[in-house]
C-alpha positions in Angstrom: 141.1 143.9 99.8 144.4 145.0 101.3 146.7 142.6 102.7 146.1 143.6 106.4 142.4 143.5 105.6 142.9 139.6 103.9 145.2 138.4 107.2 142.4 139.2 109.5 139.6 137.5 107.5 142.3 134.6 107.7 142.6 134.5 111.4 138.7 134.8 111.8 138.5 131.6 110.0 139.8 129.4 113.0 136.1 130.7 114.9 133.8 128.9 112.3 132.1 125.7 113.1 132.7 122.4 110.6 129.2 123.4 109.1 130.4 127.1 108.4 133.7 126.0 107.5 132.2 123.1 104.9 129.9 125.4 103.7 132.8 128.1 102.8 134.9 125.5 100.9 132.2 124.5 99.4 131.4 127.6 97.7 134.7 128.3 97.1 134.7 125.5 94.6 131.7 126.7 92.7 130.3 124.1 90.4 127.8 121.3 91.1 129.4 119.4 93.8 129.3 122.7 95.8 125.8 122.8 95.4 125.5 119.7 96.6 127.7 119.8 99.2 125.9 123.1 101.0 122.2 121.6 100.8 123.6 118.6 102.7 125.5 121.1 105.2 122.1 123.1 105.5 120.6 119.7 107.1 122.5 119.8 110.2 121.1 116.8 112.6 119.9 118.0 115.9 119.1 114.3 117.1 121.2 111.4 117.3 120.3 109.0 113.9 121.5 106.0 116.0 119.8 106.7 119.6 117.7 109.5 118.6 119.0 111.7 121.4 119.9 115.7 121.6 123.6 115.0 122.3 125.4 115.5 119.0 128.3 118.0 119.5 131.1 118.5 116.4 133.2 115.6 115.7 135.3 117.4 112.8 134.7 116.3 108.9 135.2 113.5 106.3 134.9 113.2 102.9 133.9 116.9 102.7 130.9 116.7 105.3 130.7 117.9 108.8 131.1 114.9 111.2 128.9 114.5 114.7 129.7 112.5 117.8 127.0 111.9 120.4 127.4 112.0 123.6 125.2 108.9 124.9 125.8 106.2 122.4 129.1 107.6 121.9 129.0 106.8 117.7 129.6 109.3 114.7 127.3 110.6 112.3 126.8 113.1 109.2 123.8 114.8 107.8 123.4 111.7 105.5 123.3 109.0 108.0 120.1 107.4 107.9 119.2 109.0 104.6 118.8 106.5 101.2 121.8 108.4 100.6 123.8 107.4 102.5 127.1 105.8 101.3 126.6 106.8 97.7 129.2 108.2 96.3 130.0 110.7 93.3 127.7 113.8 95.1 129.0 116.2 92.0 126.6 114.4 89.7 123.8 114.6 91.8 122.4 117.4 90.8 122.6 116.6 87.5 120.9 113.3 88.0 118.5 115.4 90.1 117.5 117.1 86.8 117.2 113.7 84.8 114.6 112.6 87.0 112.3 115.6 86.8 112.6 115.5 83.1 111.8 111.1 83.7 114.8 110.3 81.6 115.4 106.3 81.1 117.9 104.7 83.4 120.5 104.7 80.4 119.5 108.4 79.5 120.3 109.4 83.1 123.6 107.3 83.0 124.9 108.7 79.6 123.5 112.4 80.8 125.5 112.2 84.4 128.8 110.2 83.0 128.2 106.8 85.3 127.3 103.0 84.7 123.7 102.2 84.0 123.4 100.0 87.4 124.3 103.2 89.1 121.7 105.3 87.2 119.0 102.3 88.4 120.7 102.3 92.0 120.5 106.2 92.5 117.0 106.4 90.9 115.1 103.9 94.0 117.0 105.6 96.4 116.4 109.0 95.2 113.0 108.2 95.8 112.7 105.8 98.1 111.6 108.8 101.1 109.8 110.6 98.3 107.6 107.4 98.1 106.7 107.8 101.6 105.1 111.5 101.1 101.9 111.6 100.8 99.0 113.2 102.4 97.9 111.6 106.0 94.5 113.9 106.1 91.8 115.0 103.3 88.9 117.1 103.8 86.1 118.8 102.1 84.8 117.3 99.0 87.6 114.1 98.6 87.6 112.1 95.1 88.5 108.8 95.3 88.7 106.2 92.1 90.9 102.9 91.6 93.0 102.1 88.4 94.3 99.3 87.6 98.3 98.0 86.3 99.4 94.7 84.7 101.3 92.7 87.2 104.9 92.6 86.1 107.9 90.7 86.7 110.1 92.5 84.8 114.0 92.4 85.4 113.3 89.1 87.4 115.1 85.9 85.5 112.6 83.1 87.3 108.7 83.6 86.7 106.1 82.5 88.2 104.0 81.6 84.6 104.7 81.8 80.5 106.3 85.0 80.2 104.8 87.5 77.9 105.9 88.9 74.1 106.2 92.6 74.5 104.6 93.1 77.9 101.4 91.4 76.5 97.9 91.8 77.7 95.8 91.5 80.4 93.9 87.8 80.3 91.5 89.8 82.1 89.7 93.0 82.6 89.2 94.8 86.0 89.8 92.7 88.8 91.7 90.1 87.2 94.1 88.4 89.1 96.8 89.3 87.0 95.8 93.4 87.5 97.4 95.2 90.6 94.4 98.1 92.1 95.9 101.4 92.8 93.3 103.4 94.9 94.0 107.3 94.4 92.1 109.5 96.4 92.4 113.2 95.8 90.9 116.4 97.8 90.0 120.1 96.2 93.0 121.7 97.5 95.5 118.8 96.0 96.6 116.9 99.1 96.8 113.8 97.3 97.7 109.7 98.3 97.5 106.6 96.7 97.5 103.1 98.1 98.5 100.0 96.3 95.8 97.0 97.5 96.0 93.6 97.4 92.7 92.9 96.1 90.0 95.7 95.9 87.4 94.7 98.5 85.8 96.6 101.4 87.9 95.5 103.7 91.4 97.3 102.2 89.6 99.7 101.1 88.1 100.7 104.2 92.4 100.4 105.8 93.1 102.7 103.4 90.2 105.2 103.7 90.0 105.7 107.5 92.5 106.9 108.6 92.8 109.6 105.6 89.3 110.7 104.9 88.3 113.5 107.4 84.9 112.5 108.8 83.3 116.0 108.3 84.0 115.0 104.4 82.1 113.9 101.5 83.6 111.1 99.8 82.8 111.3 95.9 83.3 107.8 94.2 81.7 105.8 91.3 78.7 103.6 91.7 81.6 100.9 93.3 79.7 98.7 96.3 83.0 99.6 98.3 83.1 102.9 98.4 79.4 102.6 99.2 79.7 100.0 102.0 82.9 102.4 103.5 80.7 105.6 103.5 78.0 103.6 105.4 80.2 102.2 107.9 82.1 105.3 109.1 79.3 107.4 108.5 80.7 109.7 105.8 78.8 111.8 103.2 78.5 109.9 99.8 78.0 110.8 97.0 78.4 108.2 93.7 78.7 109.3 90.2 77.1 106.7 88.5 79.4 106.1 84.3 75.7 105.9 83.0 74.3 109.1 84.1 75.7 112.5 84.2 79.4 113.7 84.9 78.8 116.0 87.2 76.4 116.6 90.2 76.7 119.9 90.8 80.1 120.7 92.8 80.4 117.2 93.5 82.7 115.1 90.8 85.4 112.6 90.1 87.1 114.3 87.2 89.7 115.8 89.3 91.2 112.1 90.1 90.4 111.2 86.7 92.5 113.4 85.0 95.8 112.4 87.2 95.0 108.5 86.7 95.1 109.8 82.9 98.5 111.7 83.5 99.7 108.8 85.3 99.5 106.2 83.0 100.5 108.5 79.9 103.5 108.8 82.2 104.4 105.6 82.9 104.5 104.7 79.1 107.9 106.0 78.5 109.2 103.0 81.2 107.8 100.5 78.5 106.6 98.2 82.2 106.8 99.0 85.9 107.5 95.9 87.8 105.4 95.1 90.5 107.7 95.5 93.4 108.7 98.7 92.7 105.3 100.6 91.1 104.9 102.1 95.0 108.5 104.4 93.9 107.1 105.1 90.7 103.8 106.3 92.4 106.0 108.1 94.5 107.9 109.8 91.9 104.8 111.3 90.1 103.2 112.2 93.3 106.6 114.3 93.5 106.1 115.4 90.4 102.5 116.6 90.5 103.0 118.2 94.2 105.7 121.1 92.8 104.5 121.1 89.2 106.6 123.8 87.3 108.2 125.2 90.5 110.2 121.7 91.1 113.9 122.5 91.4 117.3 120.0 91.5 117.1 121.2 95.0 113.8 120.1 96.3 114.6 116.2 94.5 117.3 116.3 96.4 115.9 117.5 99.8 113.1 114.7 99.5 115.2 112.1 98.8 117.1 112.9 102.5 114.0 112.8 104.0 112.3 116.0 104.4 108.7 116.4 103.9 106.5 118.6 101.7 105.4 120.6 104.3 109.0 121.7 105.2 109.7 122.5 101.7 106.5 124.4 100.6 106.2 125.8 104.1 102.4 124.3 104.5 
């Protein structure tokens, strides 16, 4: 480019907008921070995180992101505002960490991999996911699979428990039910749409707030011979159809194996972790979910796109 050509490009720079102009420096600096830097810029706000209203208008930059003012509540904003990651700082390793959780490194493996503390690893990894947690599917039809499994209530990382702790994680003092298990329902449809809810005791009456509002009512709900499933079917007037452990696996098109197979991935899965504690198994649930919904196909860039909140179907076009 001659030089006449490079002074005009220069005097066309004054017309770009703090998004355009964030985006340019950012590839201008071309490693993993500029990556970073343009997905954020690519999430430009149209509504007010504070008030939720349309009157966001430029407001210049800081700390390398465009800056918002609105007009009604008269506070600023940028495109992380309201997002888990908000506040955090170091954004050149988050792509890196991005890649350390679709490979379900250990919280030290993450922080030697991405060069920060071990609390930071744990920090970034809950709110990483804490929006991913939220995405799962609000409607299943056709033929839906639904089946419970079970994890052993942990305290783990707590320094005050509430009983004898246990040597190596222990064992259940019970099977199924016990007190001491936590019932994850996971219901499953044909085309994938998939959610799981974590009850506080497995009885008709959580299972039936789970099931409502996400079983379609032109469905058939496939279960085992569980009394729950059957009383829900009964009650809302659902096809049933129960798959009894005694009897045959299949009944025609209509079987469970689908939902068995991911409760068998899942808790393979969780293994590495050596224990999930209780409070946080729902991000954990989250994060395979995640997982499972992109399969090969899962990028850096879609980690980082859920974890600021969008949802499947803005990423996967659905």
């Amino acid at each position: 480019m001659n030089e006449n050509a490079f002074h005009d490009l220069l005097q066309q720079l004054i017309n770009l907008s703090p998004s355009q102009h964030h985006r340019l420096y950012a590839h201008l600096q071309g490693h993993d921070s500029s990556a970073v830097e343009v997905l954020i810029s690519e999430r430009e706000p149209h509504l007010c995180p504070h008030c939720q209203s349309a009157g966001l208008r430029p407001w210049g930059s800081s700390h390398n992101l465009p800056r918002y003012r609105c007009r009604c509540c008269g506070r600023t904003s940028n495109p992380l505002t309201g997002t888990p990651l908000a506040h955090l700082r170091k954004r050149d390793r988050w792509f890196s960490y991005a890649r350390t959780l679709i490979e379900a490194r250990s919280v030290r493996q993450s922080a030697a991999e991405c060069g920060v503390d071990k609390n930071t690893a744990f920090l970034w990894r809950h709110r990483f996911l804490k929006a991913a947690a939220g995405h799962r599917a609000h409607q299943e039809h056709g033929i839906i699979e639904a089946d419970e499994t079970f994890f052993l209530e942990s305290f783990k990382g707590q320094r005050k428990l509430p009983r004898p702790a246990r040597r190596r994680g222990g064992v259940s003092k019970t099977r199924g039910t016990g007190l001491d298990q936590i019932p994850v329902l996971v219901v499953r449809d044909r085309s994938g749409a998939m959610a799981d809810f974590i009850l506080k005791k497995l009885d008709a009456a959580h299972v039936r707030e789970a099931l409502k509002p996400l079983v379609d009512t032109d469905a058939c709900l496939c279960t085992d011979g569980a009394a729950v499933y059957k009383a829900f079917a009964k009650s809302e007037g659902i096809a049933h159809q129960a798959i009894s452990a005694r009897g045959p696996r299949t009944h025609g098109v209509f079987h469970i194996q689908n939902v068995n197979a991911y409760d068998s991935r899942l808790k393979n899965w969780m293994i590495r972790f050596h224990g999930v504690a209780t409070k946080y198994l729902a991000i954990y649930l989250g994060w395979r979910r995640m997982l499972e919904r992109y399969h090969e196909g899962i990028t850096p860039k879609l980690c980082l796109f859920e974890a600021v909140g969008y949802y499947p179907q803005q990423l996967t076009q659905t």
